[in-house]
C-alpha atoms as an extended CHARMM CRD file, in Angstrom:
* protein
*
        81  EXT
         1         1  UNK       CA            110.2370000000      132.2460000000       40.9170000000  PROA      1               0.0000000000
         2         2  UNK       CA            110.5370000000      134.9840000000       43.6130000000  PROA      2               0.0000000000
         3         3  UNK       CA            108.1990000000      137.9520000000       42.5210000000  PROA      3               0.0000000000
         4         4  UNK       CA            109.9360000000      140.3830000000       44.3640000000  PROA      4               0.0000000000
         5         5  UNK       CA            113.2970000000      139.5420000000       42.4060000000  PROA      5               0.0000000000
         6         6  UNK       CA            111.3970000000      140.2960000000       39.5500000000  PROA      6               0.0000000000
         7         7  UNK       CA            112.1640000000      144.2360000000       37.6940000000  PROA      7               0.0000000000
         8         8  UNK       CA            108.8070000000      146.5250000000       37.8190000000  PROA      8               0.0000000000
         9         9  UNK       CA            109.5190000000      146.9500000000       33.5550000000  PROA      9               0.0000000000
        10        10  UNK       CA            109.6940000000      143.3100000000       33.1310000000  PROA      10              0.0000000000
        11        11  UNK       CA            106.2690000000      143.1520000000       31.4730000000  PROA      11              0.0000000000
        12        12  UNK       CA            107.2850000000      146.3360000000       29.5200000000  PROA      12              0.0000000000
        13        13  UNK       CA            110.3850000000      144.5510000000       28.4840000000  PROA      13              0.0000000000
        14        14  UNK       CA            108.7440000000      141.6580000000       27.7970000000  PROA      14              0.0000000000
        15        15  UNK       CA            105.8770000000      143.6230000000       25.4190000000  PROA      15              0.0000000000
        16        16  UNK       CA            108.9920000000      145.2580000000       23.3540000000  PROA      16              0.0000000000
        17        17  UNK       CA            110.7560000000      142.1760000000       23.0420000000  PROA      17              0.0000000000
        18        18  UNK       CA            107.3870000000      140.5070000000       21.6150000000  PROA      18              0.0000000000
        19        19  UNK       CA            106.9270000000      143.2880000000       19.1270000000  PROA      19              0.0000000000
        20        20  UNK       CA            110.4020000000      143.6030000000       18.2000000000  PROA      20              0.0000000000
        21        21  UNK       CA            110.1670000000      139.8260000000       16.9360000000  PROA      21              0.0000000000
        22        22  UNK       CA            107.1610000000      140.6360000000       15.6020000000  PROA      22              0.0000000000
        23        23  UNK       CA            108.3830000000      143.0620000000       13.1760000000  PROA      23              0.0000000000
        24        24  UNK       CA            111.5360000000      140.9680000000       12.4670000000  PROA      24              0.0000000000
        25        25  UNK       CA            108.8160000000      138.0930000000       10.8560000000  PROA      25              0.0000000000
        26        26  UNK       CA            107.3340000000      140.8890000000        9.0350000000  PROA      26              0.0000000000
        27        27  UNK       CA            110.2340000000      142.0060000000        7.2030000000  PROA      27              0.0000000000
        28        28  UNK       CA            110.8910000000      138.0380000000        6.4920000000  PROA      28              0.0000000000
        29        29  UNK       CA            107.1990000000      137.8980000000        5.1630000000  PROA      29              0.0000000000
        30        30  UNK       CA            107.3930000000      141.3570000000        3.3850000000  PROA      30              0.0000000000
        31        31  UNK       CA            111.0650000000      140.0500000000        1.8780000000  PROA      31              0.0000000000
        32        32  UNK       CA            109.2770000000      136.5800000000        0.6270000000  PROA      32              0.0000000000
        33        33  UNK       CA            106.3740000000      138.4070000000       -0.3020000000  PROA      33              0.0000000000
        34        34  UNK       CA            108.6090000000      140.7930000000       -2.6500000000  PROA      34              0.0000000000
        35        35  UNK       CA            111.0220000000      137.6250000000       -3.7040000000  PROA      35              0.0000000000
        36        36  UNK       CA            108.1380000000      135.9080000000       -5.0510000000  PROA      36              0.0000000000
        37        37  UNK       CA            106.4430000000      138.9730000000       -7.2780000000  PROA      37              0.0000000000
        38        38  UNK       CA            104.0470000000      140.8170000000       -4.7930000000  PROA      38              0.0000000000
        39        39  UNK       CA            104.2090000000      144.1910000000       -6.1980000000  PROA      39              0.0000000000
        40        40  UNK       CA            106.4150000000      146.5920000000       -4.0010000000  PROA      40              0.0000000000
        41        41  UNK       CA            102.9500000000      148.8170000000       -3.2340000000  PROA      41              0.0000000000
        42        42  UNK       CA            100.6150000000      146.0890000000       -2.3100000000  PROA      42              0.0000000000
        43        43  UNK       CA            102.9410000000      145.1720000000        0.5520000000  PROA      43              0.0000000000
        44        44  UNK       CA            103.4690000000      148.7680000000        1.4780000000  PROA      44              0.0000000000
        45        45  UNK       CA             99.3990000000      148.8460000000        1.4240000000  PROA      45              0.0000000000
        46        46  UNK       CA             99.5760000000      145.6560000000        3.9410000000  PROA      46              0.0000000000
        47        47  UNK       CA            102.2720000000      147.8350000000        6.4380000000  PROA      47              0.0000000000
        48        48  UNK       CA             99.7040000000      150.6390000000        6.2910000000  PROA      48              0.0000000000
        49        49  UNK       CA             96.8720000000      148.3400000000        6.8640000000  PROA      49              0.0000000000
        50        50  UNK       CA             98.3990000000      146.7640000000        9.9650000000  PROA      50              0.0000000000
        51        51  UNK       CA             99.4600000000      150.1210000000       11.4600000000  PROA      51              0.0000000000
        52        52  UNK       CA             96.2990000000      151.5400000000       11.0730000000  PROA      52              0.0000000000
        53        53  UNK       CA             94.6760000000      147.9470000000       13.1280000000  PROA      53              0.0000000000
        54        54  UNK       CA             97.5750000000      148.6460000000       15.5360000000  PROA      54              0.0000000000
        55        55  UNK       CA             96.7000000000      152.2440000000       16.2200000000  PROA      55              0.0000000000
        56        56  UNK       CA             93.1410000000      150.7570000000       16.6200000000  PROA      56              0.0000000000
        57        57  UNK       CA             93.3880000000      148.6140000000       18.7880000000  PROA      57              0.0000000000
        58        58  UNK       CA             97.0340000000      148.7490000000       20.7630000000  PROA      58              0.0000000000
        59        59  UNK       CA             95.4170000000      149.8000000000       24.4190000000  PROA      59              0.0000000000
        60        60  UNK       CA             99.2800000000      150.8640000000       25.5680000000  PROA      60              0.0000000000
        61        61  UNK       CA            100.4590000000      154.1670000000       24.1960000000  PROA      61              0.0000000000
        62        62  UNK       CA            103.9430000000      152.9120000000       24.9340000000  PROA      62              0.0000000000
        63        63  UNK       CA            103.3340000000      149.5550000000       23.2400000000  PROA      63              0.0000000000
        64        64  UNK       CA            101.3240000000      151.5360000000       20.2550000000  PROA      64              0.0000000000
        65        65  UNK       CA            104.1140000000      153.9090000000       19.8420000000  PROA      65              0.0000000000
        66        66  UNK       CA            107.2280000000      150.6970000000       19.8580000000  PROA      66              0.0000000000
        67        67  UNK       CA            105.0420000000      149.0270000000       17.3620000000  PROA      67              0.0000000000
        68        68  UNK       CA            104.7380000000      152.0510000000       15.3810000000  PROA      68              0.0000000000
        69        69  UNK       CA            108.7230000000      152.9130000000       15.0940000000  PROA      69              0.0000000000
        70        70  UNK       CA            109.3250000000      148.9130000000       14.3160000000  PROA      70              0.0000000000
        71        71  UNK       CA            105.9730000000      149.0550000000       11.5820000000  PROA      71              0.0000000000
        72        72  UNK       CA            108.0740000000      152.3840000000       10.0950000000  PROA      72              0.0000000000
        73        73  UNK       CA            111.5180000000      150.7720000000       10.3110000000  PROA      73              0.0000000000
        74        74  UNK       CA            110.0810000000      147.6280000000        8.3440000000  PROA      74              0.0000000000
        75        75  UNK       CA            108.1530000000      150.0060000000        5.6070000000  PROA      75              0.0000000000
        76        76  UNK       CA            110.9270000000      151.7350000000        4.8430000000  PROA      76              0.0000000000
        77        77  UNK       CA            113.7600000000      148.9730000000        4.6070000000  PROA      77              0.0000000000
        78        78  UNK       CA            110.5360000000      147.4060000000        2.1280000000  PROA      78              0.0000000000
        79        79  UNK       CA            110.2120000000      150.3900000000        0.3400000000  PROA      79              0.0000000000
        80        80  UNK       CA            113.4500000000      151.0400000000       -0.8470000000  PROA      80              0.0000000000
        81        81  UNK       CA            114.4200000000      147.1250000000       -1.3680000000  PROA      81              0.0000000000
């Protein structure tokens, strides 16, 4: 593959893309989680959990601040299902 054919944001785009499938699999897990009797709050304690290990340890404001919007997109649609 030629480098220079290569966009300057592809590793950006590539970061967002990763994170945006990984909050898609946690509102699948979240969903099964619910469907199978996990109380609404415990799951809502695991989204906090893993935003505060994100905020921890996310070196990339721009990647910390993606996750962050995704984590809050999949809390809510969680909290109110």
């Amino acid at each position: 593959m030629d480098t220079a054919a290569v966009p300057v944001d592809d590793e950006a785009a590539f970061a967002e893309g990763a994170i945006t499938l990984w909050a898609n699999l946690l509102t699948l897990i979240g969903t099964h989680l619910r469907e199978t009797g996990t109380p609404r709050q415990d799951v809502l304690d695991m989204l906090t959990m893993l935003h505060e290990t994100n905020e921890a340890t996310i070196r990339s404001p721009r990647a910390r601040a993606v996750a962050s919007r995704h984590l809050m997109s999949v809390y809510r649609a969680l909290g109110e299902a």
